[in-house]
C-alpha positions as CSV (number, residue, x, y, z in Angstrom):
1,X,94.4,109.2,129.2
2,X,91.6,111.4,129.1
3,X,91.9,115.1,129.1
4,X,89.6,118.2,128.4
5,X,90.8,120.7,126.2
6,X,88.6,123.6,125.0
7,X,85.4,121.9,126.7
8,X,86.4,118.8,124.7
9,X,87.1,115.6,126.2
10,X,89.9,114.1,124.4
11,X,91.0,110.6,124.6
12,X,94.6,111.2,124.3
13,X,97.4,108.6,123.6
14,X,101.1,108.7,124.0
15,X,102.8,106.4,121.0
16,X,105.9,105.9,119.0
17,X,105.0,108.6,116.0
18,X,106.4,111.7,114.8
19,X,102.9,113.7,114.2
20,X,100.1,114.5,116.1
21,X,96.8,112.9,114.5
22,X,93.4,113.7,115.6
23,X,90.4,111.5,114.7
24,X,86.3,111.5,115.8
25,X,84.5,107.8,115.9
26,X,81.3,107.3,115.8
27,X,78.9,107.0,117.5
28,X,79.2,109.2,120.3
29,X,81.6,111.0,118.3
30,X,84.5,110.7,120.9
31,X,87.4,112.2,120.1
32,X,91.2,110.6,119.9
33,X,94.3,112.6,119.8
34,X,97.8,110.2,119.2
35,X,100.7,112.3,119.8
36,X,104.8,111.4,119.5
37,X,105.8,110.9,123.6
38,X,107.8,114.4,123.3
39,X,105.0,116.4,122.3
40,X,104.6,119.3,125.5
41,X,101.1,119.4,126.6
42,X,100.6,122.8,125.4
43,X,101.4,122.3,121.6
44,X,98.6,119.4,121.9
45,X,96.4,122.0,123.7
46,X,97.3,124.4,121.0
47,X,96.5,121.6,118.1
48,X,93.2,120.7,119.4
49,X,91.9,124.3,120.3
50,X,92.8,125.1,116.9
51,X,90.5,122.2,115.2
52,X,87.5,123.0,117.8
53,X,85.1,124.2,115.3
54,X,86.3,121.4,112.7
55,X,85.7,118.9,116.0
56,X,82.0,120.3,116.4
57,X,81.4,120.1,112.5
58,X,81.9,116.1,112.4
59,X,80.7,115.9,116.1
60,X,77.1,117.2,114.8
61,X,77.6,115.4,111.8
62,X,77.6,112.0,113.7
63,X,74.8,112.4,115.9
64,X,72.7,113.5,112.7
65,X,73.2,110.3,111.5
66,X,70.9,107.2,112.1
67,X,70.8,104.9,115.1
68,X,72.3,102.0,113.7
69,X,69.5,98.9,113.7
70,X,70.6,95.6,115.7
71,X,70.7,92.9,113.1
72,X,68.2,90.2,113.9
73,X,69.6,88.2,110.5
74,X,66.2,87.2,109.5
75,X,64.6,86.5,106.4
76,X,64.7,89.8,104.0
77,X,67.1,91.7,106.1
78,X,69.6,93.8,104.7
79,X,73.2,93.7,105.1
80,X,76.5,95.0,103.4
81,X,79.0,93.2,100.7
82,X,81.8,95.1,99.1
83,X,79.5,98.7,99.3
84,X,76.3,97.6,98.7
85,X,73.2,96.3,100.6
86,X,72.3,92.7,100.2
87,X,68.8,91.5,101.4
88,X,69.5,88.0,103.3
89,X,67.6,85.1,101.7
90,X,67.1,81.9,104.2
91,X,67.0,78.6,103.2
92,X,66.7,75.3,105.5
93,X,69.7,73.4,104.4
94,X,69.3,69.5,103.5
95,X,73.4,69.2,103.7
96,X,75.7,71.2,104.0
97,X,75.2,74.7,105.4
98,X,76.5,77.4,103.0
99,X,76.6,81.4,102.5
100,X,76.5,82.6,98.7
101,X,77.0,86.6,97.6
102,X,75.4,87.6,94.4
103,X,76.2,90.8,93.7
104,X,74.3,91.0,90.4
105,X,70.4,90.2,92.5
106,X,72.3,91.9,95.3
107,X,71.3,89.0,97.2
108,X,72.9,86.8,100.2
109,X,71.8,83.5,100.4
110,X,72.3,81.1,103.8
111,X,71.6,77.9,103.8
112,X,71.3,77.0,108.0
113,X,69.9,73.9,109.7
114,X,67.4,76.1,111.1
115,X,67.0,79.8,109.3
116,X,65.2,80.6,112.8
117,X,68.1,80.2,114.9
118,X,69.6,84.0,114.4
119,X,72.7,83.4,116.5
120,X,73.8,79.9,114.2
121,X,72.6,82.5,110.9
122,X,75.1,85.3,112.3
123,X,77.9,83.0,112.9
124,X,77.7,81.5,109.1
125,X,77.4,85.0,107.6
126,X,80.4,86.2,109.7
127,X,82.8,82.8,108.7
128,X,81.4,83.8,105.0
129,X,82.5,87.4,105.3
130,X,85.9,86.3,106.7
131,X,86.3,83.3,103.5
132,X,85.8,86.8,101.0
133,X,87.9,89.3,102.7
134,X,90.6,86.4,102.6
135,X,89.9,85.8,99.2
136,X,90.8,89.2,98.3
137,X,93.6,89.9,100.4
138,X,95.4,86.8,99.0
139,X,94.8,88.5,95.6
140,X,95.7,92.1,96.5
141,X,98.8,90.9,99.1
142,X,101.0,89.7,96.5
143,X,100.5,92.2,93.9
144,X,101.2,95.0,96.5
145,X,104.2,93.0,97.9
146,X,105.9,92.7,94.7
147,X,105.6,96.5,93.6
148,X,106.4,97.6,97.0
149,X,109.5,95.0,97.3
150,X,108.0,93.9,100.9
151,X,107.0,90.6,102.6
152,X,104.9,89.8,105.2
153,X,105.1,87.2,107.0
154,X,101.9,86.5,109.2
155,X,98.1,87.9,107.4
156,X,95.3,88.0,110.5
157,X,91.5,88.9,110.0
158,X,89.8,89.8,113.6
159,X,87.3,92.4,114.2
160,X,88.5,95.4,115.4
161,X,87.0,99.0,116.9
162,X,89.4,101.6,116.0
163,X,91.8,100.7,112.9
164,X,91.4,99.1,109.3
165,X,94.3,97.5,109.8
166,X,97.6,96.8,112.3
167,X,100.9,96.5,111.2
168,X,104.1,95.5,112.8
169,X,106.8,96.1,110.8
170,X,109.1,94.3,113.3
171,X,107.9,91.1,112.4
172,X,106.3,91.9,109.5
173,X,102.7,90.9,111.3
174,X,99.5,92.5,109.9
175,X,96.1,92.5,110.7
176,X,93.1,93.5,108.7
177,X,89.4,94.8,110.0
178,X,87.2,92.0,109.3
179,X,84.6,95.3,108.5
180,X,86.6,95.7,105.4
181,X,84.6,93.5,103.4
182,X,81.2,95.7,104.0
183,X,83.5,98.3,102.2
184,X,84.3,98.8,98.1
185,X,86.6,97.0,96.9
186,X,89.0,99.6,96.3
187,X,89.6,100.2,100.0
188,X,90.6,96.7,101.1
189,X,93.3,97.2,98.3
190,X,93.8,100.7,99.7
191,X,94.5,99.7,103.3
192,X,96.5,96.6,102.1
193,X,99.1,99.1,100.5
194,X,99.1,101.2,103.5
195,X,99.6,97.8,105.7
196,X,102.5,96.7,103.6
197,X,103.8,99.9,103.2
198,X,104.6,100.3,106.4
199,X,107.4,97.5,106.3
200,X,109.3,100.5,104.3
201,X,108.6,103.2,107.0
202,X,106.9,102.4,109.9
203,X,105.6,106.1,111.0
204,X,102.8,108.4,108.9
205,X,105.6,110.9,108.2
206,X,106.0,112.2,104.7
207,X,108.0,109.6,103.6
208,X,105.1,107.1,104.0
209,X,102.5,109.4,102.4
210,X,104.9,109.8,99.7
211,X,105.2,106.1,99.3
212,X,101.3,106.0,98.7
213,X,100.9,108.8,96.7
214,X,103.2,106.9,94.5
215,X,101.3,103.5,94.2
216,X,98.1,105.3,95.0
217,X,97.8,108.6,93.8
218,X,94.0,109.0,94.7
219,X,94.4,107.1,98.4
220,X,93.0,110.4,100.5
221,X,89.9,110.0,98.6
222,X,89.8,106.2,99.6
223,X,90.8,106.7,103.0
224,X,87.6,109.5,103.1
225,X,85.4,107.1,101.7
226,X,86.6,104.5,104.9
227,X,86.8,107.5,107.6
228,X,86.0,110.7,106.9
229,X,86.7,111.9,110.2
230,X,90.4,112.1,109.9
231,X,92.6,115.3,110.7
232,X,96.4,116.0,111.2
C-alpha cells in the first residue's frame, strides 16, 4: 500500500512480524517499510520521519551510482562469480555445450553451438550459475543444519527482486536468490544461516539476531556487504 510520509513515498506492507523494518532498493531508490499488522499509523509516521535524512543519504547514494549496462553476453564481456568480474570467453562448441569458472585467469568460458546467439549464451551462463550456487548450498546446508539442530526439507534457487532468501518455517521450505552466486562466498553461507535459522524463530526479533550473533558473530558486516541499505 503506498503512502507518503514526510514527502516520501513509502511502499508500506502489513506482515506477520514484531518490528518495524525499513529498507531502500535500488535503482530508483524506492523505499519499503514492513511493519507487525498492530502497528498505529502514527508510530510508522513517527519511524519514518525520524530516518528522513538517513532515507535521503542512501536515496542520493543510489542515483550516484552507475546505470547498470544490459548484458549483451558477447565475446570479452564482463560478468560477476563469487565477488569478482569475469571476462566471458566464447567458444563454438564441437559437442557438448559447457560453462567453466576460473577464478585464478578470472575467466568464464562457454562453449555454445553458436557464441553469436546471445539469448542461447545467457541461458547456459544462467543454468551454470544455478549448478554453482547449488554446489555450495549443498556444502553450506548441512554444516549449518547440524550446528543449528534444524532440517529443511525442500532447498529452491529462483531469481528474486527483493530478498536473498525465503523461508517458511512451517514446512521447513526455503528459497535462495539465484544473485547469490555474483556475491563472496561468505554471504551465500551468511544467508544460508539466517534461512535455517529461522526454523528456530521465525521473526527478526532478538532472539533470532541472538541466534546469529552466536554462529556468526561478524553477520551485520556480511549482511552490509549484500544490502547496505538496511534500517530498523
Amino acid at each position: 500500500m503506498p503512502v507518503t510520509i514526510a514527502g516520501i513515498e513509502i511502499e508500506l506492507v502489513r506482515k506477520r512480524i514484531k518490528n518495524v523494518h525499513l529498507r531502500i532498493y535500488p535503482p530508483e531508490g524506492r523505499v519499503r517499510v514492513s511493519a507487525p499488522h498492530r502497528t498505529s499509523e502514527t508510530f510508522i509516521a513517527d519511524f519514518v520521519s525520524a530516518k528522513v535524512p538517513w532515507i535521503r543519504k542512501q536515496q542520493a547514494r543510489i542515483a550516484a551510482l552507475p546505470p547498470t549496462p544490459e548484458l549483451s553476453y558477447t565475446d570479452g564481456e564482463e560478468h560477476v562469480f563469487l565477488g569478482q568480474p569475469h571476462t566471458l570467453v566464447l567458444h563454438k562448441a564441437t559437442g557438448r555445450p559447457s560453462v567453466t569458472f576460473d577464478s585464478t585467469d578470472r575467466v568464464i568460458r562457454i562453449h555454445a553451438r553458436d557464441p553469436q546467439d546471445a539469448q542461447a549464451v545467457g541461458r547456459l551462463l544462467k543454468r551454470a550459475y544455478r549448478r554453482e550456487l547449488q554446489l555450495l548450498l549443498d556444502a553450506y546446508i548441512p554444516l549449518w543444519e547440524e550446528a543449528l539442530g534444524v532440517r529443511s526439507t525442500n532447498i529452491r534457487i529462483r531469481a528474486m527482486k527483493r530478498k536473498w532468501g525465503a523461508c517458511r518455517p512451517r514446512t521447513a521450505d526455503i528459497v535462495f536468490n539465484l544473485e547469490l552466486i555474483k556475491h563472496p562466498l561468505i554471504c551465500t553461507d551468511y544467508v544460508v544461516l539466517h534461512e535455517l535459522a529461522h526454523l528456530l524463530e521465525g521473526s527478526h526479533n532478538a532472539r533470532f539476531q541472538a541466534i546469529l550473533t552466536q554462529h556468526m558473530p561478524n553477520w551485520r558486516e556480511v549482511e552490509g556487504m549484500l544490502n547496505g541499505r538496511t534500517a530498523s
